[in-house]
N, C-alpha and C positions, 0 to 999 in steps of 0.2 A: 427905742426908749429904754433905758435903764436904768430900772428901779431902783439897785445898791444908791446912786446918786443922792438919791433925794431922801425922802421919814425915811428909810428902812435902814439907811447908815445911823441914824439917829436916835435910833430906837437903843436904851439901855435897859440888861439885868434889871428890872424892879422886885424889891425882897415882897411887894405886896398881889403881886399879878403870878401865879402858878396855877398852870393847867390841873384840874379837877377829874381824877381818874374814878373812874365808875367800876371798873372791874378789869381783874387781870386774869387771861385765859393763857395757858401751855399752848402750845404753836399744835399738840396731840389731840387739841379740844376745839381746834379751830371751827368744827361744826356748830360746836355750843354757842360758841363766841358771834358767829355769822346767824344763828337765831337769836341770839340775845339783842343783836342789833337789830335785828329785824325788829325785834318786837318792839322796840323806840322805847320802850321805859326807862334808859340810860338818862342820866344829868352828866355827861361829863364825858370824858375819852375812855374807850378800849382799848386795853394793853395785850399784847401776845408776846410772850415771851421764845425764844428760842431755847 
């Protein structure tokens, strides 16, 4: 089965729908980052940057 096929070809850019970033950790602090997750207080995505 091959998803591209079917919604996921269909799916367009919407200027109304963007992921909701909660915090962004240096790739140095990725300890912090894997607690902070842990703790589930997040509303949104963790970033680590490189």
């Amino acid at each position: 089965m091959n998803l591209t096929n079917g919604w996921l070809q269909r799916l367009k850019p919407c200027p109304l729908l963007h992921p909701v970033i909660a915090k962004t950790f240096n790739f140095d602090d990725i300890v912090a980052a894997h607690s902070y997750l842990e703790a589930n207080n997040q509303l949104g995505k963790i970033v680590i940057t490189l």
